[in-house]
N, C-alpha and C positions, 0 to 999 in steps of 0.2 A: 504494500500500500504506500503511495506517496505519501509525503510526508511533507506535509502544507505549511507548515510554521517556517521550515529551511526554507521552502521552496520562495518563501514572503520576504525574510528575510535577507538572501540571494537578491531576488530584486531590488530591494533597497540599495545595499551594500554595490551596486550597480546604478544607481542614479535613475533605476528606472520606474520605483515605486510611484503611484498615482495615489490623488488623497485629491476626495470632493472636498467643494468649498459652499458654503451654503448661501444663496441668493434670498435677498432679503425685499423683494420688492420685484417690478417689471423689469424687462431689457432695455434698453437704451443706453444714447450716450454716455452719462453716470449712473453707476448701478453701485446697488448696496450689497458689499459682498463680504460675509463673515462681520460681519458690523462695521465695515470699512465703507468711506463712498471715494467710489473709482471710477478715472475715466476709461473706458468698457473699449479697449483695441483686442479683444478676443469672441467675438459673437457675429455669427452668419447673416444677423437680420439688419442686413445691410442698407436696407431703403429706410427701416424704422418702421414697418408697417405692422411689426408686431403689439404696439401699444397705441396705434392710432384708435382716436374716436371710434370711426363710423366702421372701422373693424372687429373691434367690442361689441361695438351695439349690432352688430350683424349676428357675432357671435349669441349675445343675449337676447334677441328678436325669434332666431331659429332654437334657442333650448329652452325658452316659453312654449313653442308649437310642437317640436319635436321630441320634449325631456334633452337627457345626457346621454343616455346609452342610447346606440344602436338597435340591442339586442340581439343581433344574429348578424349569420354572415350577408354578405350581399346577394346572395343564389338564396337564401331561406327567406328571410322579410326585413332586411337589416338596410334595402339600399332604396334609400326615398326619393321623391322627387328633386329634392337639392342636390342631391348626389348626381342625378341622373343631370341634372342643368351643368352644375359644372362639370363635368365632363365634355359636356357639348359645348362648353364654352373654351375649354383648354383646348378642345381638338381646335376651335377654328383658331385661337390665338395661335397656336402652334404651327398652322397652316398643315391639320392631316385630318383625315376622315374622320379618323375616331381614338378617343382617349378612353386610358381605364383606369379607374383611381386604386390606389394603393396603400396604407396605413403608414409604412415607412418606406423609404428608398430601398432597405435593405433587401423588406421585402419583394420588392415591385424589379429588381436585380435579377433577384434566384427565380422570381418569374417566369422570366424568358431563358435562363441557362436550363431551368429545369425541363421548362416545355418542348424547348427546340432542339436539348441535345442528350445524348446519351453515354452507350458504351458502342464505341468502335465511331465518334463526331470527334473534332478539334473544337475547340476555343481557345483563339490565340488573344492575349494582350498584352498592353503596354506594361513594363514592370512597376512601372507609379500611380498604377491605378487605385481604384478604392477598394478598399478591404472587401467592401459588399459584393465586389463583382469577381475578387479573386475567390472569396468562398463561396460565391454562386457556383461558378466553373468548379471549382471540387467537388460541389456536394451534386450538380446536375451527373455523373459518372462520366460524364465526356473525357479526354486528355486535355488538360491545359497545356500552351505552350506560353514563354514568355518571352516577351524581344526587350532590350535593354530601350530605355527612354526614346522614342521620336526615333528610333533607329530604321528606318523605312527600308534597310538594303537587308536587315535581320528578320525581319517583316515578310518580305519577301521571300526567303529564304525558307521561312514558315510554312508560309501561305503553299508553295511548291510543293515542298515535303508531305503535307499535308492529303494522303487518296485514302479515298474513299469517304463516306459519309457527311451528314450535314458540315460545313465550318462556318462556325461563327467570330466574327472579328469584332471587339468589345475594346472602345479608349474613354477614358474622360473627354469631355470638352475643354475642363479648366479644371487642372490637375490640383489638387484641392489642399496639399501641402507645399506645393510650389508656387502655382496663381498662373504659370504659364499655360498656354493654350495649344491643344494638341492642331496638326496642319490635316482640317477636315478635307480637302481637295484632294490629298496622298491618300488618306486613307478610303476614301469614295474609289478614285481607279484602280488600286490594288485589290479591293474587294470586289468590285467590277472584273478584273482579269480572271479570279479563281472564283467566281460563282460564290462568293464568300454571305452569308448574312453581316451589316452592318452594324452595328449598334453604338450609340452613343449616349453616354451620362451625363446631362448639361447643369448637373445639380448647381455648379457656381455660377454657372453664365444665363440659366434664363431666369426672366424679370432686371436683367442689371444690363444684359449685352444687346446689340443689336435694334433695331429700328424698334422703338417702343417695350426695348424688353424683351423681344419676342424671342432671345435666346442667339448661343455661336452659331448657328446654321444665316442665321440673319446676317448677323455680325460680316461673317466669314464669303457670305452670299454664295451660301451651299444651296441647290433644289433640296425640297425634302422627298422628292424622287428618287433620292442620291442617297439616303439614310433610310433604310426601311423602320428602324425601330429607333426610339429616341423618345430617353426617360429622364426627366428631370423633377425634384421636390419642392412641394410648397413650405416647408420650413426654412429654407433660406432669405431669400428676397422677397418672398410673400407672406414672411412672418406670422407666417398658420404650421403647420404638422399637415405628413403623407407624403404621395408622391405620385406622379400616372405617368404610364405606357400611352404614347403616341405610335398610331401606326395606322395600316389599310385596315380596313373592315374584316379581312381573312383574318388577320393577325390576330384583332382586339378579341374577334367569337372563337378562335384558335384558344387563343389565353383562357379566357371566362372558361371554357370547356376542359384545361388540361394543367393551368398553373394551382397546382397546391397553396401558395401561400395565397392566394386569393380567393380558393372553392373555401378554405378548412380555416379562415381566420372571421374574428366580429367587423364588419363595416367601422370606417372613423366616424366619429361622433357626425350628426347631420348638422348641428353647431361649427364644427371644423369645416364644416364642407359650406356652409354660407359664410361663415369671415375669408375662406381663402375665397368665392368668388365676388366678394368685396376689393378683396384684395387686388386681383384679377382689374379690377374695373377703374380702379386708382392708377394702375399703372400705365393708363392711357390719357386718364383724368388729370395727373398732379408728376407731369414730364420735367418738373425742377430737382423733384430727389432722385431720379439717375442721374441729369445733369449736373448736378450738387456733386454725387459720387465719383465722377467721375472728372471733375477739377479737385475734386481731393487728391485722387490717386495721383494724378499728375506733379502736383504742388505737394504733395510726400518726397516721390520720388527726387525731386528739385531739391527740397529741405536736405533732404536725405545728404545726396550728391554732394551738398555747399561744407556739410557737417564731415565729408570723408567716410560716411558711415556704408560699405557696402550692401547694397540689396542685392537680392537674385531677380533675376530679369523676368520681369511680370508687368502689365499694364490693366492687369485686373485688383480688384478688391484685396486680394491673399497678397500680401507684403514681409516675405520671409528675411529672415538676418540670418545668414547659415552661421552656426557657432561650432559645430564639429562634435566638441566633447559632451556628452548628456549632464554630466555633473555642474560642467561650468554654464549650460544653457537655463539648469535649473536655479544656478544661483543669481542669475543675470535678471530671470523671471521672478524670483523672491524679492530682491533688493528693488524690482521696480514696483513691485505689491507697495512695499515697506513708503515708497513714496508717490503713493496713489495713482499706478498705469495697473492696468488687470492685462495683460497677453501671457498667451501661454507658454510654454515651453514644450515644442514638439519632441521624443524623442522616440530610439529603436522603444519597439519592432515596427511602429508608426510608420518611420522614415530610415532608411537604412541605416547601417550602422558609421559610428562618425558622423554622419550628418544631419544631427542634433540640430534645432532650429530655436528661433520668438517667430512665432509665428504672428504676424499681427495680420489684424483683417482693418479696414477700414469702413465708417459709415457714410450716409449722405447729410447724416449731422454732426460730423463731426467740424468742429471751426477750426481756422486755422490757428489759432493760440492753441489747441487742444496739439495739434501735429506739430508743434514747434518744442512747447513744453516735454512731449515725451521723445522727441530727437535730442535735444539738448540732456535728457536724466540719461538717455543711453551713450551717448556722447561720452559723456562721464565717465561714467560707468566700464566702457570699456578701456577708457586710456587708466583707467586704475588701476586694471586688471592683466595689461599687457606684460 
């Protein structure tokens, strides 16, 4: 029998122990955290739409009508009419026939690995991908294969090797420990040459990227011709929980009929499912908090550069410091606690080994005294420590 206590310990003594912290209040800007107030450079809800008004009262309008619970899954009695709108609302914002809502990303991942692939299929990806999609490919019995980052000539290599049965080729859109963005055009013709299924995770880039939001296919000015499956989450940028499958009409009734984590799990609440398509509606509505976000990111990177401070090369939201060592990324990320910044410290098995990160994310409300203030503590901070 393992022996859990070493096994805990080992971690620690390793820099790689994790310890929640307890949020005392909403997300935003400044947030109350362990009875501290911080300015909040570690949280996905990058537009801020997760404490807006009229996304609350969406919230509390649909769980007067609806209750809390679901009750069941979506195939038994669990999937209402709000369910069924946004859906129809995400397909057309997404530009595809049909969307299929999902409780988490995670699950709405092993969706498609489980449905499309098996024993004697490929699933190749990107080695930086998200955890969700690397343990999809395990647990669907397919072979995963992996190509080293963006490496399109390993890719190929893959792709060739690759006879007999279905392959599915699976990348982030916006690598989600880095903020770099994968090149959707490469990955369209190589999947195109080997009959490959497409897939893509646009969990960081839709709502923030692209003409209104509408995600990297936009951005990138990809057809969604060109991606047959493409799944992105509403806890990010639309600052609600879950996540849906975009795809053809075969696909979404393919799914419903064969993905497990969507026959055998309860519906999200039908409250979640009317704030996210509030959410949805804002984003077309109130076009100053991407634009807000994205003079941020920019004017970071600026700060950044004048300060010596190096970034990794990103023009999205995800603002990494690569620090190498896990111990010294932790203590980097303590000491900037100690003086009111909240980011976190990435480390292994996160992000490979050595490259240990602060991962900081940035908002659409964040001011620019807030990104000056924590360029200048890190600043510091590192000529201290050289």
């Amino acid at each position: 029998m393992k022996d859990l206590q070493q096994a805990l310990q080992q971690r620690q003594q390793q820099g790689l122990y994790r310890r929640r912290r307890m949020l005392q209040g909403p997300q935003g800007r400044q947030i109350q955290l362990d009875g501290q107030t911080l300015l909040n450079f570690s949280s996905n809800d990058y537009l801020g739409l997760s404490n807006h008004p009229a996304v609350k009262q969406a919230f509390i309008d649909a769980a007067q009508r609806y209750g809390v619970g679901s009750g069941s899954a979506h195939l038994v009695n669990g999937h209402s009419e709000i369910h069924h709108q946004l859906e129809l609302a995400l397909a057309e914002f997404s530009g595809y026939p049909r969307a299929l809502l999902f409780s988490t990303g995670y699950m709405a991942n092993l969706a498609v690995a489980q449905s499309l692939c098996g024993r004697g299929d490929f699933i190749i990806q990107d080695k930086l991908n998200h955890a969700s999609l690397l343990d999809a490919a395990q647990l669907s019995g397919g072979r995963l294969l992996r190509y080293p980052h963006k490496d399109h000539a390993q890719l190929q290599q893959q792709l060739q090797g690759a006879d007999g049965g279905e392959i599915l080729l699976c990348s982030d859109a916006v690598f989600s420990m880095d903020g770099d963005e994968a090149d959707i055009a490469s990955l369209v013709s190589l999947s195109q040459q080997h009959q490959a299924w497409l897939m893509l995770d646009d969990a960081h880039g839709f709502g923030v990227l692209g003409e209104e939001g509408r995600g990297s296919l936009s951005r990138q000015q990809i057809s969604n011709a060109d991606v047959p499956i493409y799944m992105a989450t509403l806890g990010k940028a639309l600052g609600t929980a879950g996540a849906f499958i975009a795809g053809s009409e075969a696909l979404i009734e393919y799914l419903i009929q064969h993905a497990r984590s969507y026959i055998y799990t309860t519906a999200m609440p039908a409250a979640v499912a009317a704030a996210t398509l509030c959410s949805l509606q804002l984003l077309t509505s109130e076009p100053h908090r991407r634009q807000q976000l994205a003079e941020n990111i920019a004017s970071f990177r600026q700060l950044a550069a004048a300060r010596g401070i190096a970034l990794m090369p990103s023009d999205t939201a995800i603002q990494p410091v690569l620090v190498g060592d896990a111990d010294r990324a932790t203590q980097l990320s303590e000491a900037l606690f100690t003086q009111g910044f909240h980011l976190a410290a990435i480390r292994p098995p996160t992000v490979p080994a050595n490259s240990a990160r602060l991962r900081i994310t940035l908002r659409a409300d964040h001011q620019q005294d807030d990104l000056i203030a924590l360029l200048d503590a890190l600043s510091q901070l590192q000529q201290q420590t050289r």
